[in-house]
LUMSETOR-340691 format. One record per atom (N, C-alpha, C): residue in one letter; x, y, z. Coordinates in steps of 0.2 Angstrom, whole numbers, padded with zeros to 4 digits, always signed. Atoms other than C-alpha are relative to their C-alpha. Layout:
BEGIN
aXYZ
...
***
This chain:
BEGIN
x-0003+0005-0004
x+0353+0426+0200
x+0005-0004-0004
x-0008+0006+0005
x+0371+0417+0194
x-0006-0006+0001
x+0003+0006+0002
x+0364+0399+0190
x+0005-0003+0004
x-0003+0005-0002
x+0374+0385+0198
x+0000-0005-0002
x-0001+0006+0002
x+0381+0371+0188
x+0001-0004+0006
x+0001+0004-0006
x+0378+0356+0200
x-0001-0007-0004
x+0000+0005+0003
x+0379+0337+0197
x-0001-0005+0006
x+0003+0003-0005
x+0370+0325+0209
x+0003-0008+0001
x-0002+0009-0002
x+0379+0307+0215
x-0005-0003+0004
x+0006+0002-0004
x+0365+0297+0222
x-0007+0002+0001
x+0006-0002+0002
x+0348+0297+0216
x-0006-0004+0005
x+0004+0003-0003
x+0340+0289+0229
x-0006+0004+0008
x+0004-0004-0003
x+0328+0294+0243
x+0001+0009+0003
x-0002-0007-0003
x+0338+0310+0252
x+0002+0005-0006
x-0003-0002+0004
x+0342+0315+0235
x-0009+0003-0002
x+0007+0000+0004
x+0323+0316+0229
x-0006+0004+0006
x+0003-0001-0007
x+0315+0318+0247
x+0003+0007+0003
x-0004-0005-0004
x+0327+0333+0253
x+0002+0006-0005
x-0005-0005+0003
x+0340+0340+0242
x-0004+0004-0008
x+0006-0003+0012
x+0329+0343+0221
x-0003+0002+0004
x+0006-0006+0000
x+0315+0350+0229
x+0003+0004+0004
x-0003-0009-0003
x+0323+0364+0241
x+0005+0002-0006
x-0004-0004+0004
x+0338+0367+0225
x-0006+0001-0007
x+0002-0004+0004
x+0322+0368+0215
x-0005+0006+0004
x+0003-0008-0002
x+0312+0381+0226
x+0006+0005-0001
x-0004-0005+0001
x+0329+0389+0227
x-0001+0004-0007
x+0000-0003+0007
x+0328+0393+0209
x+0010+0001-0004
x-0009-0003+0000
x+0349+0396+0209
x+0003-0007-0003
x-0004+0005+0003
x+0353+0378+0203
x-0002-0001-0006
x+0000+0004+0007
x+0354+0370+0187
x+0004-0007-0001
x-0004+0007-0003
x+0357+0350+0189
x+0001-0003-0006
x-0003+0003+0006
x+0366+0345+0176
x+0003-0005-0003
x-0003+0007-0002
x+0373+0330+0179
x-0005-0003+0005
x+0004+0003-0005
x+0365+0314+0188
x+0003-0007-0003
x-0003+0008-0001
x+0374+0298+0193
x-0003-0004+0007
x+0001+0005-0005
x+0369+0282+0202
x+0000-0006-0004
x-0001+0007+0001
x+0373+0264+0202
x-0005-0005-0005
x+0008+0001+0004
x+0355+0261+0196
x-0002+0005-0006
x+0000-0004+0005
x+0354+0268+0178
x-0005+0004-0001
x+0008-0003+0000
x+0335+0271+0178
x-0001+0003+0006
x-0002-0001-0004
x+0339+0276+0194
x+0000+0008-0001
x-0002-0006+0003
x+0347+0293+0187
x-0004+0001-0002
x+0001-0003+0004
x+0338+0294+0172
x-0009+0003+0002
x+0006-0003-0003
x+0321+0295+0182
x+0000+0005+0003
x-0002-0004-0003
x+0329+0306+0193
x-0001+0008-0005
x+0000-0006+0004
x+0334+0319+0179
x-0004+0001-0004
x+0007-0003-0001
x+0317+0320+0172
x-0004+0003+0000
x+0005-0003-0006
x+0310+0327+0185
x+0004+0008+0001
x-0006-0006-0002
x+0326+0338+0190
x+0004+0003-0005
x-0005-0001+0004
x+0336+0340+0177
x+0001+0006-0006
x+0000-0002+0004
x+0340+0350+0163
x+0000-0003-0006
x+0000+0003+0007
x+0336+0347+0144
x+0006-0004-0002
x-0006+0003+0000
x+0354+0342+0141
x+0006-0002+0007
x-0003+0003-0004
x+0359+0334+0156
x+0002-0007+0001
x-0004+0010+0001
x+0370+0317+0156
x-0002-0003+0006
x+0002+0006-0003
x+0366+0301+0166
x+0008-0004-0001
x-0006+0002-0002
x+0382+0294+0174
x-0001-0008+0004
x+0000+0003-0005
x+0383+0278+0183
x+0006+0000+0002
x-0006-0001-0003
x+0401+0281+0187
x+0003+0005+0004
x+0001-0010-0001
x+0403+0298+0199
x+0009+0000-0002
x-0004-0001+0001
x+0421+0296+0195
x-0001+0005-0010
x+0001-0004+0005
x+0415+0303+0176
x-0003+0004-0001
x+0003-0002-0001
x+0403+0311+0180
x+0004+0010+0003
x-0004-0006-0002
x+0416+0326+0190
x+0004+0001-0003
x-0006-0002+0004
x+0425+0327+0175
x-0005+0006-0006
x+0006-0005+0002
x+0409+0338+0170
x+0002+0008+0002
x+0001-0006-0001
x+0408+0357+0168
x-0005+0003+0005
x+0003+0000-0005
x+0403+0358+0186
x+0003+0006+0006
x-0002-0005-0004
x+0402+0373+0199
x+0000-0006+0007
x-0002+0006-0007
x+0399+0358+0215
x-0005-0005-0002
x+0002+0004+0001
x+0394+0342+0217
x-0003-0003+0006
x+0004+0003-0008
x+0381+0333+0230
x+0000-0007-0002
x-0004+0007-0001
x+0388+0318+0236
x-0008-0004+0005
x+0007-0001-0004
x+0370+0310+0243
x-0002-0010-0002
x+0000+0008+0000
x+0375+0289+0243
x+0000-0002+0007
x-0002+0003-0007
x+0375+0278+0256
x+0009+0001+0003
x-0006-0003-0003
x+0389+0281+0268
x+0006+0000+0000
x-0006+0003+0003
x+0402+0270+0260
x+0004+0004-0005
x+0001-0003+0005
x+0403+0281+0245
x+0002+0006+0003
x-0002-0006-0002
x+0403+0297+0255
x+0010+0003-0002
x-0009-0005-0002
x+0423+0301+0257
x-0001-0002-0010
x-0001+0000+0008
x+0426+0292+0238
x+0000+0005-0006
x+0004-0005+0006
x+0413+0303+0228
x+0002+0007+0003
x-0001-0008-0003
x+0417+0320+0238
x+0006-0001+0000
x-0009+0001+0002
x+0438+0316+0237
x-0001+0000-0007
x-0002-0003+0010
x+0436+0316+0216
x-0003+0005+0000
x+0002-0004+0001
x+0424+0328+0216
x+0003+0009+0002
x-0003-0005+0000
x+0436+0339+0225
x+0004+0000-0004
x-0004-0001+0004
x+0451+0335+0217
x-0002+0002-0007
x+0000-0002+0007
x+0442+0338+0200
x-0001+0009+0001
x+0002-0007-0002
x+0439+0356+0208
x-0006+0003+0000
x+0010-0001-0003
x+0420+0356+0213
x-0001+0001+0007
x+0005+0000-0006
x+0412+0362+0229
x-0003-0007-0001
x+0005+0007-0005
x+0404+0347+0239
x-0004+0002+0006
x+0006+0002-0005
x+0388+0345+0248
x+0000-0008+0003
x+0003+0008-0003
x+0389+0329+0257
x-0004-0003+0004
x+0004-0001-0007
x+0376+0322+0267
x+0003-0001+0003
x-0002+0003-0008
x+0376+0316+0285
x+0000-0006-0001
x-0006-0002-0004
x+0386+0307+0292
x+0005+0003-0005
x-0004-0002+0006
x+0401+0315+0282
x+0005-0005-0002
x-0002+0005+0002
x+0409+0298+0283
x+0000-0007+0003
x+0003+0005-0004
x+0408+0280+0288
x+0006-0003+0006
x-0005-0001-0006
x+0425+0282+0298
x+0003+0005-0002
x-0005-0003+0001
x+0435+0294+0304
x+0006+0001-0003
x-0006-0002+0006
x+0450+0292+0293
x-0002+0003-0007
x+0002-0003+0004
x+0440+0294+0280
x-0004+0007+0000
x+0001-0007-0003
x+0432+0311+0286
x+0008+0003+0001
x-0007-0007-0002
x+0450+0318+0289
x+0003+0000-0007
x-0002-0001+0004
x+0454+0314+0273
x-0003+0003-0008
x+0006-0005+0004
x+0437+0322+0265
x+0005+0008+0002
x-0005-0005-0004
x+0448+0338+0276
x+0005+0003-0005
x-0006+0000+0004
x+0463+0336+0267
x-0001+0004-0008
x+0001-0001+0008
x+0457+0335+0250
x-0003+0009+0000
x+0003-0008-0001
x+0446+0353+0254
x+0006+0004-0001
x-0006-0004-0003
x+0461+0359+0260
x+0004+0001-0007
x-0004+0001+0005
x+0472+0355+0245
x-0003+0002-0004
x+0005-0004+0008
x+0457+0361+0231
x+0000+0005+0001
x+0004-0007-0001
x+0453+0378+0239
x-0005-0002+0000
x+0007+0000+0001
x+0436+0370+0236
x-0004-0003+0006
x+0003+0002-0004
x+0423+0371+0248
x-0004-0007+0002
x+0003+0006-0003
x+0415+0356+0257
x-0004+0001+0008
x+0005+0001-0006
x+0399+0355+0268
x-0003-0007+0001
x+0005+0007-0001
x+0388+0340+0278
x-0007+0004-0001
x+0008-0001-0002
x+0370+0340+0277
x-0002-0001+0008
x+0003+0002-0009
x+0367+0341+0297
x-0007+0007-0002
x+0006-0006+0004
x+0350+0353+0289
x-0003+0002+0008
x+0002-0002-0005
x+0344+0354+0308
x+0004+0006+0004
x+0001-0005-0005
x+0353+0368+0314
x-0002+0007-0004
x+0003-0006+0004
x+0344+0378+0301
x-0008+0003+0003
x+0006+0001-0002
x+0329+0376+0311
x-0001+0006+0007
x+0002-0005-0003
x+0320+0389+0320
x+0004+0002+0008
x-0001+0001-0005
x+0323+0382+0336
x+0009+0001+0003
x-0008+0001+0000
x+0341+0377+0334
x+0003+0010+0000
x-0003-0008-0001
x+0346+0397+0330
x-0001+0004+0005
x+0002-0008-0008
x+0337+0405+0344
x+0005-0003+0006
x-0002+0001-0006
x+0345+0393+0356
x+0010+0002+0000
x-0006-0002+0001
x+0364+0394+0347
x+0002+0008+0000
x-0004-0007-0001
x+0364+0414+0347
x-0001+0000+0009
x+0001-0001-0009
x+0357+0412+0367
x+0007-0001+0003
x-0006+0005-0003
x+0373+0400+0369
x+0005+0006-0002
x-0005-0002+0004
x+0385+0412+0358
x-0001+0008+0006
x-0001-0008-0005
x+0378+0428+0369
x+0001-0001+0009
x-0002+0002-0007
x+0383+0419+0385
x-0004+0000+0005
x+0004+0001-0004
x+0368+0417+0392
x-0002-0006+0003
x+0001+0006-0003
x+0369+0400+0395
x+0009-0003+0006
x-0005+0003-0004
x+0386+0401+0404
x+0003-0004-0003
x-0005+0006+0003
x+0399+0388+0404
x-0004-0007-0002
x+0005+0008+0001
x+0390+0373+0396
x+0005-0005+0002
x-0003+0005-0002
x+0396+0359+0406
x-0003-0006-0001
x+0003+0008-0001
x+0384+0344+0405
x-0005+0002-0006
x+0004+0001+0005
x+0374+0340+0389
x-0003-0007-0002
x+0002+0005+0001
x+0363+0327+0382
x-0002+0000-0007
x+0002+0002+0007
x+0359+0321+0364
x-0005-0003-0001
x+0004+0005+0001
x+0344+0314+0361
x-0002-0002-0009
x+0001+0001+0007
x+0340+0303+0344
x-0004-0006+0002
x+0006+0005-0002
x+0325+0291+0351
x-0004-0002-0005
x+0006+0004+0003
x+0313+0280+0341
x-0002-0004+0005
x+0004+0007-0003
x+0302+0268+0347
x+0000-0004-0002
x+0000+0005+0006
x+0298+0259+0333
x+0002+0003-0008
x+0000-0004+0006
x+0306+0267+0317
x+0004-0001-0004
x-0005+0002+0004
x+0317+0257+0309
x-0001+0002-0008
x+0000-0001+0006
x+0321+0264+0291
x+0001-0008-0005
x+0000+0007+0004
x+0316+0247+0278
x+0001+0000-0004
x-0002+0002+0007
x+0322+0253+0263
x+0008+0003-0002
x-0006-0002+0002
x+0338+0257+0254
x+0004-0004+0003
x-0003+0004-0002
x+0352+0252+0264
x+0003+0001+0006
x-0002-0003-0004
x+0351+0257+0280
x+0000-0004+0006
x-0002+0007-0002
x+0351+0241+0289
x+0006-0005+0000
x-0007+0002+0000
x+0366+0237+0282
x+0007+0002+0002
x-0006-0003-0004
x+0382+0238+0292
x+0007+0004-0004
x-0005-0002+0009
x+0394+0237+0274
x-0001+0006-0002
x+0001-0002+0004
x+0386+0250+0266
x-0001+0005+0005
x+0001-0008-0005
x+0381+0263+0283
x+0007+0001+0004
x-0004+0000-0006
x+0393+0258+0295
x-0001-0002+0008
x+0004+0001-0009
x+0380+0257+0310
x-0006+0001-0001
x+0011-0001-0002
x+0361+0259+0314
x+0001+0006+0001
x+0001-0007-0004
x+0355+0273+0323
x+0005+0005+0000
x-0005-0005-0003
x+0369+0280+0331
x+0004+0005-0006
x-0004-0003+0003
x+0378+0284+0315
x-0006+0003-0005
x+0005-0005+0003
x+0360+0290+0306
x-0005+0006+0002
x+0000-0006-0003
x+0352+0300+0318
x+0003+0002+0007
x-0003-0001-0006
x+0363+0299+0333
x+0004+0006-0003
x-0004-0007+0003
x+0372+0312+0321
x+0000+0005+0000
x+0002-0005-0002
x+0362+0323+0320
x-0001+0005+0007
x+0001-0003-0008
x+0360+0325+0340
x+0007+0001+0002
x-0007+0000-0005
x+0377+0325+0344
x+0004+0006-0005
x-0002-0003+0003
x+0381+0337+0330
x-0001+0008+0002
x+0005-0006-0004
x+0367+0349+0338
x+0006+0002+0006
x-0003-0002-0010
x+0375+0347+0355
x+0008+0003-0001
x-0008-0001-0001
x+0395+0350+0350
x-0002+0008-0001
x+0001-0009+0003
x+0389+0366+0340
x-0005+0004+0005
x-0002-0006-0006
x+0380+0374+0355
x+0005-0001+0003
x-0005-0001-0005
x+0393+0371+0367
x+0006+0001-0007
x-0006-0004+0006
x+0406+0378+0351
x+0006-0006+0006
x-0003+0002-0005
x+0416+0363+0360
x+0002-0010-0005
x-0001+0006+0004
x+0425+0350+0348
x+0006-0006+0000
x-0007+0004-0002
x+0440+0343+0358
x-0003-0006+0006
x+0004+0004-0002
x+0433+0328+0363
x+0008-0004+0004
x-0004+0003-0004
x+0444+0317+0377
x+0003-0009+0002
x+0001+0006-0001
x+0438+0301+0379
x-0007-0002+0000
x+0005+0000+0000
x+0423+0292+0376
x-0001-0009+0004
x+0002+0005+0000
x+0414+0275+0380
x-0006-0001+0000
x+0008+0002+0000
x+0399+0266+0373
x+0000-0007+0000
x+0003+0007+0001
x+0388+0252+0373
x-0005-0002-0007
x+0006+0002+0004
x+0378+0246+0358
x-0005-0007+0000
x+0002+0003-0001
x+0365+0236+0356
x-0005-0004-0003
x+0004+0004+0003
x+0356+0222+0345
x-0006-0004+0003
x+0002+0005-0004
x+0342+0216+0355
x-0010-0002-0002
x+0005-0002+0002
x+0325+0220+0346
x+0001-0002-0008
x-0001+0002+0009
x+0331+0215+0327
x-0004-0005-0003
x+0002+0007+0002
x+0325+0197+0328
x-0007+0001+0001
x+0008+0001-0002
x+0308+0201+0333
x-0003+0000-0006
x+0003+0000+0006
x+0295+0200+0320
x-0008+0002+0004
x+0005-0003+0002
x+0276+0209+0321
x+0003+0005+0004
x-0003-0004-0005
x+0286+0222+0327
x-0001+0007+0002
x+0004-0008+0001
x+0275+0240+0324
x+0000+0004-0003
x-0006-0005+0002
x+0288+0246+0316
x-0006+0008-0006
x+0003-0004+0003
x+0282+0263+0308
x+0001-0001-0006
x+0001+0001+0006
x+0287+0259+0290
x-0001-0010+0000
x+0001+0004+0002
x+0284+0241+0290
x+0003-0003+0006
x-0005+0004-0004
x+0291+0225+0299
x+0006-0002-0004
x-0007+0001+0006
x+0311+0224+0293
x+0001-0008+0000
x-0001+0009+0001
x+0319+0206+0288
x+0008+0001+0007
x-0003+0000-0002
x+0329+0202+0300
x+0005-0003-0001
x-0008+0005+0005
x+0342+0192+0291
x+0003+0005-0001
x-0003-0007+0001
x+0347+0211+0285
x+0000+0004+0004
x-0001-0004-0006
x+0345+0218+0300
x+0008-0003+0003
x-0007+0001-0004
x+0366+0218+0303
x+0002+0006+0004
x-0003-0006-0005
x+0368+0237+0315
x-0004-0003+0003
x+0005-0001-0007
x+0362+0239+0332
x-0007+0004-0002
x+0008-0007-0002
x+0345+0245+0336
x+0003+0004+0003
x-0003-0007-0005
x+0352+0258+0349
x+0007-0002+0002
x-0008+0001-0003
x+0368+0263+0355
x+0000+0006+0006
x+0000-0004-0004
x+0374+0274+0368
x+0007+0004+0003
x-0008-0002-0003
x+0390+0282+0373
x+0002+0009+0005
x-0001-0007-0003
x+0397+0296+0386
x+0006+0002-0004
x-0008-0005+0005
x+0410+0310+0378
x+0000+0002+0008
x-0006-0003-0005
x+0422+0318+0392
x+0003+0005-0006
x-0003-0003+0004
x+0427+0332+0383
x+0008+0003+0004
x-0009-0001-0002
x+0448+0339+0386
x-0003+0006+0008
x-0001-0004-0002
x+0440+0354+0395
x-0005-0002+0007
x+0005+0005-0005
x+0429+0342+0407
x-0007+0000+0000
x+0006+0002+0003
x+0413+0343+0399
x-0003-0006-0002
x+0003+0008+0003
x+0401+0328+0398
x-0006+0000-0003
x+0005+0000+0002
x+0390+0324+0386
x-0004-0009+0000
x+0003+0007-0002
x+0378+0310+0386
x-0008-0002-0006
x+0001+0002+0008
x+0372+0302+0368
x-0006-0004+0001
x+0004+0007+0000
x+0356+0290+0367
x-0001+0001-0008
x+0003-0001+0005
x+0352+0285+0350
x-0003-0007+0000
x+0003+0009+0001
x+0337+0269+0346
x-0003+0001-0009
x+0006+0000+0002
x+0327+0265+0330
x-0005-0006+0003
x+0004+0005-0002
x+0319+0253+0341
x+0001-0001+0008
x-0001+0000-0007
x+0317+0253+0359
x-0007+0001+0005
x+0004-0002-0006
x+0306+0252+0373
x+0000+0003+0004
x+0001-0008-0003
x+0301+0269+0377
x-0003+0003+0000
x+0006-0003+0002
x+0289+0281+0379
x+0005+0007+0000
x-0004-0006+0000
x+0302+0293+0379
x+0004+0002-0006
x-0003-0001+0005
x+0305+0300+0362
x+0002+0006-0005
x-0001-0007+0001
x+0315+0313+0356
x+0006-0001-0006
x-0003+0003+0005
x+0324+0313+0337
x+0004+0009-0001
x-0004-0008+0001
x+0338+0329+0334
x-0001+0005+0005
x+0001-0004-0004
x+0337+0336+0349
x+0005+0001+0004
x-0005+0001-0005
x+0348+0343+0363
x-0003+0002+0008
x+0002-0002-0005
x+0346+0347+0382
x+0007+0002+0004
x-0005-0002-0001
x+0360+0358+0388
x-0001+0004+0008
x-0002-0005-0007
x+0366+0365+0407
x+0005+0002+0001
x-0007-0004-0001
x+0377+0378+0410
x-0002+0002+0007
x-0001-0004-0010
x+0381+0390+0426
x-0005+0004+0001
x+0005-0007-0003
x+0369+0403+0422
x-0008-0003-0004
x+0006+0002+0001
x+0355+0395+0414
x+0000-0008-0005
x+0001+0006+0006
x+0349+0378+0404
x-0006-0001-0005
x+0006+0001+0007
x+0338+0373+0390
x+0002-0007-0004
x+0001+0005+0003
x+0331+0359+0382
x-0006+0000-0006
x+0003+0001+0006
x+0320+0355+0366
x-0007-0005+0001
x+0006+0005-0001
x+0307+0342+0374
x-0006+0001+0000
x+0006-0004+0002
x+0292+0353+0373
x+0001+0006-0003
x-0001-0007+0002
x+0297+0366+0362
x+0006+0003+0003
x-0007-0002-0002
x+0314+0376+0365
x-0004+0001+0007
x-0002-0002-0005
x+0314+0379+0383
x+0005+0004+0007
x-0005-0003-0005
x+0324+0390+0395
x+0000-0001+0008
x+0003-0001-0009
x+0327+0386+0413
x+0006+0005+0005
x-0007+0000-0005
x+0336+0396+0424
x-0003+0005+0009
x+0004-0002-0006
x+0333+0407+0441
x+0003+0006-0002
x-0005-0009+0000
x+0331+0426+0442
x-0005+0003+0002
x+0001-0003-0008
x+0327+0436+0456
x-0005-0004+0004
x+0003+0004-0006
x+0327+0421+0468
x-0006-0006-0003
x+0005+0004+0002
x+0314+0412+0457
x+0002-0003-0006
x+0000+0001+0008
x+0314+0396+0444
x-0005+0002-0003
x+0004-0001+0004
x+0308+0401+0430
x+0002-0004-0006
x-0002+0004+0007
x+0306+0392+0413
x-0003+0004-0005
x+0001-0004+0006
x+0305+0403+0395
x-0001-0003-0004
x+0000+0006+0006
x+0299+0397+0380
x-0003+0005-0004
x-0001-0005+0006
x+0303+0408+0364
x-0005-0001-0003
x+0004+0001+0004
x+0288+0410+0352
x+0005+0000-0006
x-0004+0000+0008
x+0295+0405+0337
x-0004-0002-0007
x+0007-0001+0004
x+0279+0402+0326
x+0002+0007-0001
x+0002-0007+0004
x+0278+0416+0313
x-0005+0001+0000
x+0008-0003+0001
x+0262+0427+0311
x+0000+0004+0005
x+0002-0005-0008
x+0255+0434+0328
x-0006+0003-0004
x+0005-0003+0002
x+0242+0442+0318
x-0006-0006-0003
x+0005+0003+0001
x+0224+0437+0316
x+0002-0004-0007
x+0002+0006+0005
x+0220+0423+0302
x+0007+0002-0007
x-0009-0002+0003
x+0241+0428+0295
x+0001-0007+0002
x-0002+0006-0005
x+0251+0414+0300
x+0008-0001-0002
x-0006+0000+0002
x+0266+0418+0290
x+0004-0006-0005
x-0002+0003+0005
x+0278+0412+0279
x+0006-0003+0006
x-0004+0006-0006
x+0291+0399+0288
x+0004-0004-0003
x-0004+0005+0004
x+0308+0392+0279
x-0001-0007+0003
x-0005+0006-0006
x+0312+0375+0283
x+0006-0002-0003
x-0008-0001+0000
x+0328+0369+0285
x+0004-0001-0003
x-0004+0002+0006
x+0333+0361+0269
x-0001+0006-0005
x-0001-0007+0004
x+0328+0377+0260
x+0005+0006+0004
x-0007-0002-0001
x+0341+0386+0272
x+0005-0002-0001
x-0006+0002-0001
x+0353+0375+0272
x+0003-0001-0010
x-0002-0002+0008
x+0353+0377+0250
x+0001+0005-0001
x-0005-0009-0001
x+0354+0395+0254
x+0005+0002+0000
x-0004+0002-0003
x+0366+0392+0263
x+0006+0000-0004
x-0003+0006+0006
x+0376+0380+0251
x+0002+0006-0006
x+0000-0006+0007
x+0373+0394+0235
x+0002+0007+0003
x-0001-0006+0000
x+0378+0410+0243
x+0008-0001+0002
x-0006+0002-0001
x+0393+0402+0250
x+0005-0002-0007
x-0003+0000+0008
x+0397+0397+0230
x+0001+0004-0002
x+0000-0007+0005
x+0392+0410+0222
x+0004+0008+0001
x-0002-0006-0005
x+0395+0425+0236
x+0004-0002+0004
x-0005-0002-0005
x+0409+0420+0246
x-0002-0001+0005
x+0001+0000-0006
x+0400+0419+0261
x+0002-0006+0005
x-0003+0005-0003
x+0404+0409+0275
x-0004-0005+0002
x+0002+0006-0003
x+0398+0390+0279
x-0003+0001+0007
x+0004+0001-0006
x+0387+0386+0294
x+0004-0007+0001
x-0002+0005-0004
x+0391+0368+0295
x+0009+0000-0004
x-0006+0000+0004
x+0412+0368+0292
x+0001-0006+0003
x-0002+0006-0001
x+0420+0351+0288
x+0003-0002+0008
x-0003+0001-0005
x+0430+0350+0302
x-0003-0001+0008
x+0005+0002-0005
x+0416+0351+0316
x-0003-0009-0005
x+0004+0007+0002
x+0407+0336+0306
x+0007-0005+0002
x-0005+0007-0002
x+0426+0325+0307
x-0001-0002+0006
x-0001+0004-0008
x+0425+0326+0325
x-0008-0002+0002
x+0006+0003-0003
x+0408+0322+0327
x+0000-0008-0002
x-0002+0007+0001
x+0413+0305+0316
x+0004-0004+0004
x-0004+0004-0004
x+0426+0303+0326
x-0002-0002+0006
x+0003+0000-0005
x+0415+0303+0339
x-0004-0006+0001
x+0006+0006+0002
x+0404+0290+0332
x+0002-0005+0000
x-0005+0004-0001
x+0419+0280+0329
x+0003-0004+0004
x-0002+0000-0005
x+0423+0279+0345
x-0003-0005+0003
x+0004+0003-0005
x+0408+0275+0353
x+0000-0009-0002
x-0001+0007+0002
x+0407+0258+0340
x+0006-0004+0001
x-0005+0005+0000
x+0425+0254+0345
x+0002-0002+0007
x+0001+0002-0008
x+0422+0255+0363
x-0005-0005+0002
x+0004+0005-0004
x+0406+0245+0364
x+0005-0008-0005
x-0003+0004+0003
x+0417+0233+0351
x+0003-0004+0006
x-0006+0002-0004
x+0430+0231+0362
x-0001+0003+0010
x+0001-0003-0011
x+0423+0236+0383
x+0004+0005+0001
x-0005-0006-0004
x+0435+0249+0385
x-0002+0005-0003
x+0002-0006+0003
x+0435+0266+0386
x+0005+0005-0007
x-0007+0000+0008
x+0445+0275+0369
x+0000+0007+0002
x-0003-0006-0001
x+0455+0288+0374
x+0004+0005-0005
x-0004-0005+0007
x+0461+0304+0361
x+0007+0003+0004
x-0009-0005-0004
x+0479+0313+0361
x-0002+0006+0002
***
């Protein structure tokens, strides 16, 4: 197996938590580089991950000046276009996480730079590597769902405000929820419906739970003085072709209703949603009926199988398209518009109106 020279910008949770451990089960990387603002930061990082002779950067602009096959850009939000825009022009493959950027201009001009290197460029949206998500995308792609006209994103919390790093911050994310996992779901929902031409949108968001204190929260109780995004947001998409989709995202909401990277799609000839499992609803011969794919491996007694998860496909993924030419799953260009999406929503609940595209 080729090796892949790789050099890691941001050594913090998604970096440690996600990306090193699937590119070491992959076996196919070789991380050779590692930058972060935080010097021990890196250098604990490559340690663990690293190769014997691998350098420690706090600057990603020196760091891409490395004898590097791609670079994974894996900072808080603000940093995304910056570190993936050098990285390309020094002529590296980029892994970016999600979102791909903290506004749309900058996402279009992550596009550009791709464009202009010949060098590839993916987000980490790792949920549609997921069991569930393939059975339902080839369902969609084999036309059995019809014309998908109405869809819904869900990205619900109850209580689940992330407390660490810097994800409460508006500066450094851009937004709460809607732009960390409302991403995810709205990313889901574009790529079944293969449908990227968005028309018009309007949301609302909403700070109304931040100031409270004993508050359940699943990682702790956050400080409210740094709680600057909304706890939830919300927005309708109109798409060009008259498609509506319908976005909830919370990390804090009074709800019993909770549902994180998920879609619930209706077409003409059948619908499905993800709320108990994939689900199929549609009517045939005269009767509804609801489906629901086994997608658990094994089937045999005291077997159970073996069962990727999604970040170890989505570094598959990543490395066969390096190495082999193969084609990307998630391409730049769907991730823009889902920013520009997200962009939307915040400059409509900003300003009451609704924000209309050319």
């Amino acid at each position: 197996m080729k090796k892949l020279r790789v050099g890691i910008v941001g050594c913090g949770s998604i970096a440690n938590g996600k990306h090193l451990p699937a590119m070491k089960r992959h076996g196919g990387f070789e991380i050779v580089a590692f930058c972060d603002l935080i010097e021990e930061r890196a250098q604990k990082t490559r340690e663990e991950y690293g190769t014997e002779d691998a350098r420690v950067y706090t600057d990603f602009q020196e760091l891409v000046k490395e004898d590097l096959d791609a670079v994974y850009v894996l900072t808080p939000n603000n940093a995304h276009a910056p570190a993936a825009i050098a990285a390309l022009k020094a002529g590296k493959h980029v892994m970016c996480e999600k979102p791909m950027a903290k506004t749309y201009g900058e996402a279009k001009a992550m596009v550009e730079a791709a464009k202009e290197s010949g060098k590839l460029l993916t987000i980490g949206y790792q949920n549609r590597y997921r069991k569930d998500s393939a059975f339902l995308k080839r369902f969609c792609e084999d036309g059995e769902m019809g014309e998908i006209y109405f869809a819904k994103a869900h990205a619900i919390r109850r209580r689940a405000v992330p407390t660490w790093g810097v994800f409460i911050d508006e500066e450094k994310q851009g937004g709460g929820p809607l732009i960390d996992i409302g991403t995810h779901a709205l990313d889901l929902t574009l790529w079944m419906m293969d449908n990227y031409e968005p028309a018009s949108v309007t949301g609302s968001t909403f700070r109304k739970l931040a100031d409270q204190k004993e508050t359940g929260n699943a990682f702790g109780d956050w400080d409210p003085e740094k709680f600057t995004v909304e706890d939830s947001a919300f927005g309708y998409i109109k798409m060009k072709n008259g498609a509506a989709i319908f976005l909830e995202s919370s990390w804090a909401l009074n709800s019993l209703e909770v549902d994180e990277a998920k879609t619930s799609l209706c077409g003409t000839r059948a619908g499905a949603d993800m709320k108990d499992g994939l689900r199929i609803n549609r009517v045939q011969y005269g009767r509804q009926c609801i489906e629901k794919p086994e997608l658990r491996p094994g089937g045999v007694d005291f077997f159970v199988g073996d069962e990727d998860r999604p970040e170890d496909v989505e570094q598959q993924v990543f490395y066969q398209a390096v190495a082999c030419g193969e084609p990307l799953v998630v391409q730049p260009e769907q991730a823009m518009v889902v920013t520009q999406i997200l962009e939307a929503i915040y400059e409509s609940a900003k300003t009451n109106k609704t924000i209309y595209f050319d």
